[in-house]
C-alpha atoms as one frame of an Amber mdcrd trajectory, in Angstrom:
protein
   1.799   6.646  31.219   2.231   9.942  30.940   5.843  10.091  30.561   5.666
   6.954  28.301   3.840   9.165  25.967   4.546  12.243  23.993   2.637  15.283
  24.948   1.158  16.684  22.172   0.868  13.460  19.662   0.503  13.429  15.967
  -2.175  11.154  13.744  -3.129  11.641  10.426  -6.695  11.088  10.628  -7.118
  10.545  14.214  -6.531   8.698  16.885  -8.973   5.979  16.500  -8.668   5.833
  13.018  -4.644   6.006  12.520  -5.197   2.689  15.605  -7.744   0.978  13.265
  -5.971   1.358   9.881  -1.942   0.973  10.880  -1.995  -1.441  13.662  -5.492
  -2.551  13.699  -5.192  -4.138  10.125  -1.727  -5.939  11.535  -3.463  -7.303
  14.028  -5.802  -8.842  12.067  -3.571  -9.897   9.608  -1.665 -12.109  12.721
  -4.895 -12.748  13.837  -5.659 -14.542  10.720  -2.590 -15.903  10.011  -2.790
 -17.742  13.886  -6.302 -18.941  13.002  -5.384 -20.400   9.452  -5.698 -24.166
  10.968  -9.337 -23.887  11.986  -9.955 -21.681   8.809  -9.143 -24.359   6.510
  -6.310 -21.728   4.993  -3.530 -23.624   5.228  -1.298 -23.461   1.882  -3.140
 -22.166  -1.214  -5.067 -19.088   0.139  -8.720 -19.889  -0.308 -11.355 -18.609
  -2.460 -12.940 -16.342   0.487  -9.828 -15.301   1.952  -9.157 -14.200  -1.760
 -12.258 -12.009  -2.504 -11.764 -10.805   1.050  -8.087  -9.737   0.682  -6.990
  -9.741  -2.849 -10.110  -8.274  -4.417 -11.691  -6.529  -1.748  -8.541  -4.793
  -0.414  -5.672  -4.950  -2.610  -6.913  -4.713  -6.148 -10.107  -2.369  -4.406
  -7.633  -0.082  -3.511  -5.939   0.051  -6.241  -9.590   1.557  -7.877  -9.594
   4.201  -5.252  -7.325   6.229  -7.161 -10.008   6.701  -9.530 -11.779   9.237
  -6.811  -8.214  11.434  -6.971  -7.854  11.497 -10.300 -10.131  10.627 -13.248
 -14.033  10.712 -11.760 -12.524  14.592 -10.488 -13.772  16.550 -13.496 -11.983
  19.948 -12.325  -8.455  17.658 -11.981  -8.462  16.354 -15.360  -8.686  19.814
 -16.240  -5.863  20.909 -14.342  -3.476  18.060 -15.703  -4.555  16.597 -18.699
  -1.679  15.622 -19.812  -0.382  13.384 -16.655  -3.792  11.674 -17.035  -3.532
  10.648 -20.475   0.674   9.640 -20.595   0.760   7.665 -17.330  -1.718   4.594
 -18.665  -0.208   5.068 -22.134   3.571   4.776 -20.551   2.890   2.018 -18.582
   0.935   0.240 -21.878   3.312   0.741 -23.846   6.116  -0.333 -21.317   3.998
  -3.529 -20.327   3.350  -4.681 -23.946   7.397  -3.688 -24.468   8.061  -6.318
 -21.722   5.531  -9.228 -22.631   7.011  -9.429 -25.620  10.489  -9.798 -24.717
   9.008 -12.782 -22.928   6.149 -13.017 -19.970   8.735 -13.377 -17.339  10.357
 -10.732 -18.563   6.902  -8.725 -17.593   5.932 -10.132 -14.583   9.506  -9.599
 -12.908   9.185  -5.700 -13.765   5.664  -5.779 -12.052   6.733  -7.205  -9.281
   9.693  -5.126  -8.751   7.635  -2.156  -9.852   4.934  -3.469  -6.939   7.944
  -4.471  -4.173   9.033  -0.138  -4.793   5.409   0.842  -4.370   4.648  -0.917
  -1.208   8.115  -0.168   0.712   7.757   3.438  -0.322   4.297   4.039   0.667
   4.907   2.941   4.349   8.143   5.096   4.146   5.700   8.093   3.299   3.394
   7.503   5.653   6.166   7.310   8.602   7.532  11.022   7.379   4.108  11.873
   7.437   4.231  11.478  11.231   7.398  13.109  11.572   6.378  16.084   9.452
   3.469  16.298  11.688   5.451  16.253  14.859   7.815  18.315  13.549  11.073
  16.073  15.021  14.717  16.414  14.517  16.383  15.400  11.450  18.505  12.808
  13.476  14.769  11.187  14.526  14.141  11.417  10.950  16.860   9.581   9.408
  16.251   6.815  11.809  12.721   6.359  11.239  13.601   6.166   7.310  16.391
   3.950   8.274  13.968   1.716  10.812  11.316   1.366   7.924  13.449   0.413
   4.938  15.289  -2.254   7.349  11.513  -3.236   8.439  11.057  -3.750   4.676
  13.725  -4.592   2.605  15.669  -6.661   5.272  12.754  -9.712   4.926  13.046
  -8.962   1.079  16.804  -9.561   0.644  16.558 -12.420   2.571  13.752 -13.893
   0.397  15.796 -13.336  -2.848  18.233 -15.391  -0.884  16.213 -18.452  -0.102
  13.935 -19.024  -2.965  11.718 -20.298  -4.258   9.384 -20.385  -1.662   5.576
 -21.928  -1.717   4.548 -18.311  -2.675   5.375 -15.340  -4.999   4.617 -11.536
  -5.417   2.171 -12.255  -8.187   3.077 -15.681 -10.324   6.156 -17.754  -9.829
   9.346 -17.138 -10.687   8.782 -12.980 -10.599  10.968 -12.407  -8.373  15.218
 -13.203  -9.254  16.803 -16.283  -7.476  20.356 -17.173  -7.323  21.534 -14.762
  -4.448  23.816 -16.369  -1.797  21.668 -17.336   1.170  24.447 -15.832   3.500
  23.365 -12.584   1.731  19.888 -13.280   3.308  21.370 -13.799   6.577  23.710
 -10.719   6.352  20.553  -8.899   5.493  18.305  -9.681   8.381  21.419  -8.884
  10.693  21.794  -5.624   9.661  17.541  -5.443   9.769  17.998  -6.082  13.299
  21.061  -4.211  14.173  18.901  -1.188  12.791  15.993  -1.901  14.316  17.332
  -2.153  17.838  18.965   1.261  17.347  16.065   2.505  16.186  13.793   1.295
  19.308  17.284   2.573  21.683  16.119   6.188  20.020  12.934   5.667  21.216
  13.563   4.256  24.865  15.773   7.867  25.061  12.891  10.034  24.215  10.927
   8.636  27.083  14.170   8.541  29.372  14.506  12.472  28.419  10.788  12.807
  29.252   9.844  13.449  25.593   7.700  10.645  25.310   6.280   8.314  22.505
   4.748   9.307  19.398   2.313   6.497  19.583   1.142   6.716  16.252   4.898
   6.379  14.194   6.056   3.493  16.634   2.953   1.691  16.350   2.928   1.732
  12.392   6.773   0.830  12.326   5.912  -1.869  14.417   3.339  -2.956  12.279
   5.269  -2.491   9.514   8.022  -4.880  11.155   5.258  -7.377  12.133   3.792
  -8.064   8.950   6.527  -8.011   6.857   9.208 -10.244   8.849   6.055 -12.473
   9.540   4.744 -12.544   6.024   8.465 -13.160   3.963  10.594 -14.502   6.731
   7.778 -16.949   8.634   5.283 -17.559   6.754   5.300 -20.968   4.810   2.447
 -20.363   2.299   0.324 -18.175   0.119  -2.284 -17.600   2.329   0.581 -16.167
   5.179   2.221 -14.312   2.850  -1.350 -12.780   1.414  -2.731 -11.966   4.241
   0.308  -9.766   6.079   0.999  -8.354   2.703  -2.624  -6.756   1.650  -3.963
  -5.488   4.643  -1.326  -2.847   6.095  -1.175  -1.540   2.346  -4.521  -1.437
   1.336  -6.300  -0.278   4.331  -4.532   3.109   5.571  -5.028   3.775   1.407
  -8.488   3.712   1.481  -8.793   5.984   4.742  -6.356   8.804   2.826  -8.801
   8.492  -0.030 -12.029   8.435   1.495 -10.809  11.428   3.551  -9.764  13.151
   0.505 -12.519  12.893  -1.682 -15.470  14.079   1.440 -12.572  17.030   1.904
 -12.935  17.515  -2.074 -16.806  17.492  -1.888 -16.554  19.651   1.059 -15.405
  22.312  -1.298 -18.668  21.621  -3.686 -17.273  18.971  -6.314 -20.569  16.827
  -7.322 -21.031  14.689 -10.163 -19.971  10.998  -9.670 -18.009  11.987  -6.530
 -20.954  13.427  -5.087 -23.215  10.394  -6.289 -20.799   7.747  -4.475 -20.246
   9.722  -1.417 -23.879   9.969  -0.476 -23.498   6.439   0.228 -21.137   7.290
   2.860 -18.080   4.681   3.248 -20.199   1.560   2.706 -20.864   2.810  -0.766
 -17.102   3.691  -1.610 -16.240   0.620  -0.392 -18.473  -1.517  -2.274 -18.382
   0.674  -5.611 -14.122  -0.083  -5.265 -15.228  -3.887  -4.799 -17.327  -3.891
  -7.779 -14.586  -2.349 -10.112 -12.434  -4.721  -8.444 -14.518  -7.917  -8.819
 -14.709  -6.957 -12.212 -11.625  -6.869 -13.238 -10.300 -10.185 -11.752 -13.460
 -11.520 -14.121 -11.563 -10.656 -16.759  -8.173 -11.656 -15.473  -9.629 -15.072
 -14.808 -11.875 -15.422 -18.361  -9.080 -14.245 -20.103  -5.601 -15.611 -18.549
  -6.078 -17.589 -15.702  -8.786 -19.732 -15.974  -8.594 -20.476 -12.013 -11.897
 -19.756 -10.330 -14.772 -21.297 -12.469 -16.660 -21.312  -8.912 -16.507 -18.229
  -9.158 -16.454 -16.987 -12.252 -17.852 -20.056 -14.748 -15.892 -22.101 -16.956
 -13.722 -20.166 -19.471 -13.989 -22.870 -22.267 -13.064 -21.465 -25.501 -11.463
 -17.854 -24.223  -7.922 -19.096 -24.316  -6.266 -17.127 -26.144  -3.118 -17.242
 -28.096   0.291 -15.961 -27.228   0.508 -12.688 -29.468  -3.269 -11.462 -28.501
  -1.797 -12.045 -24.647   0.977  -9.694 -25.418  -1.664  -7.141 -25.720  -4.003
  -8.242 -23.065  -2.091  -8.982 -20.089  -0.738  -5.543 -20.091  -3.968  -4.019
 -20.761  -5.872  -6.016 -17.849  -2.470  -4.653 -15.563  -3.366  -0.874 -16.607
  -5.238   0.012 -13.271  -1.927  -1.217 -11.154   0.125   0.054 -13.608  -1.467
   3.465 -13.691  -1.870   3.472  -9.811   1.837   3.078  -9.047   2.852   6.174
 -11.872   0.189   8.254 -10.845   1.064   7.947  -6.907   4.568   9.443  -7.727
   2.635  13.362  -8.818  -0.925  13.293  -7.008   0.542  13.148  -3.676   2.968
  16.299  -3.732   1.283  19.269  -1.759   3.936  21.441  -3.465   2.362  20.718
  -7.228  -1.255  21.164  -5.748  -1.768  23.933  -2.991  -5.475  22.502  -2.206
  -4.033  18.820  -1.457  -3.308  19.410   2.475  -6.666  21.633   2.957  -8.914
  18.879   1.405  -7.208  16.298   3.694  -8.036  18.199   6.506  -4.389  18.832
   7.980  -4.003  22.656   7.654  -6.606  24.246   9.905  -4.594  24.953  12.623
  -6.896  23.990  15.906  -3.996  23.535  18.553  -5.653  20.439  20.004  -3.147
  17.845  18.634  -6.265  16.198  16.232  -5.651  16.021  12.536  -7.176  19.671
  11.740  -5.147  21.043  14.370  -1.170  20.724  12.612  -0.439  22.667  10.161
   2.372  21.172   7.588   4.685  23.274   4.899   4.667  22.574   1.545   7.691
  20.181   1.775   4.955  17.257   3.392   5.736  13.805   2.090   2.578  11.516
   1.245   2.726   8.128   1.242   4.445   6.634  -1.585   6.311  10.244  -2.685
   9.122  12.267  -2.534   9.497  16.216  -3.461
């Protein structure tokens, strides 16, 4: 065991926690997804599989953001202008697109959504290799290992739709692409991936060990998204390997960045939600949440009367929806521009100190590495 793994590893929050959030939440997600039978989830992903994972994870963590950026008084202040342009560019883009046509919209959003989640697990695997400090060769494999993780399911899902389940409403996503293209695609996905795992067979052959961490979140990474795309034969599969691995390492870089950010004496409604401790930034993210699917479902879908009520007369005509839809998208929207500046330790010398990675302890635990400026955070570039 010892020579299996590397001697001095490197998490990002900790040992327990980078297990719970990176391959803990892909275990559950195949948990789940083996369970579906006796859960009654078969097909169409069921209302309480849908608060659970839709609303209480993915759109929840889209809300987290909020505790980074606009309920931070003293950040406002020190960017006002990113704060007020990012929701106004991606209005004014969204209302651009819906009235070209809705398709037109939802195909950008689910693009703009495909970048967003490939990207962030790219940034959180050079994360770990920042952190351990390995060689660029290590480096351009692991990029290589996660995009082919990633993209290799996607190509081949252009390539063989449609399929009993889209990124967000059918037909986002562009057919027509030869399904040898597919094939090709999940060759070269595997070709990759095998090199990449012969890298890692060497470093314990050379007695350099495992950095448990990475190879457990590529893994995961690999899991859930060939399982999701590639086997999965309904919404429910799809949902429920796509939410989890996304949603859940977001909400531990949040909730560890706002108690750094109080640490420091920020109060106000950071302070006020924080008392609670994680149960109460957790269900203050599911109340935003459950509120906004509300009006998703009053205004556009009219899906859930259960639970929601009946929408009756709130249908509303095409050239108000051209201003709604867009609107009611603003807190993605927002999220996925505002992930591309509030990440970058080089734009913000207090980021890395208020995550807790710069106190240099020696003992291998997330206060103990110390990172340069250059750090990538998930879903970023410098």
């Amino acid at each position: 065991m010892s020579r299996l793994l590397a001697p001095s590893q490197a998490w990002l929050f900790g040992r327990g926690v980078d297990l719970a959030v990176f391959a803990g939440s892909a275990l559950v997600s195949v948990a789940l997804l083996l369970a579906a039978p006796a859960l009654g989830a078969v097909g169409e992903t069921p209302l309480w599989a849908w608060v659970l994972l839709v609303v209480g994870v993915d759109v929840a963590h889209v809300w987290s953001t909020l505790f980074r950026t606009y309920l931070d008084g003293d950040e406002l202040r020190l960017r006002p202008g990113l704060y007020v342009a990012a929701p106004l560019v991606a209005y004014l883009l969204g209302v651009l697109a819906y009235s070209i046509s809705p398709g037109v919209f939802w195909s950008l959003f689910a693009y703009t959504a495909l970048f967003h989640f490939v990207r962030q697990q790219y940034g959180w695997v050079a994360l770990y290799d920042r952190k351990a400090r390995v060689s660029s060769t290590e480096r351009a494999l692991d990029a290589a290992a996660i995009y082919a993780a990633t993209l290799g399911p996607v190509v081949w899902w252009h390539a063989h739709l449609p399929r009993d389940f889209w990124w967000f409403v059918e037909n986002d996503f562009l057919s027509g692409l030869p399904e040898w293209v597919g094939t090709a695609a999940l060759a070269v996905h595997g070709l990759v991936l095998v090199a990449w795992a012969g890298f890692q067979v060497s470093r314990v052959v050379r007695g350099e060990g495992l950095q448990a961490g990475k190879v457990l979140l590529v893994l995961a990474t690999w899991v859930t998204w060939f399982g999701g795309i590639v086997l999965a034969r309904d919404d429910f599969g799809f949902t429920v390997t796509n939410v989890l691995l996304h949603g859940v390492p977001y909400f531990a870089l949040l909730f560890r960045y706002t108690r750094g950010r109080l640490a420091e004496g920020g109060q106000g409604w950071l302070g006020t939600v924080m008392r609670a401790g994680l149960p109460g930034f957790l269900l203050v993210l599911f109340a935003l949440a459950l509120g906004e699917e509300l009006l998703w479902d009053r205004l556009v879908w009219h899906e859930r009367p259960l639970l929601f009520g009946e929408s009756g007369g709130w249908v509303l005509p095409a050239d108000v929806l051209t201003l709604v839809v867009p609107l009611l998208a603003l807190p993605q929207a927002t999220h996925y521009l505002l992930d591309a500046f509030i990440w970058k330790p080089s734009r913000d010398s207090t980021l890395l100190s208020r995550l807790g990675w710069t106190r240099h302890a020696g003992d291998g635990s997330p206060q103990g590495i110390t990172l340069d400026s250059r750090v990538v955070i998930p879903g970023v570039r410098d």
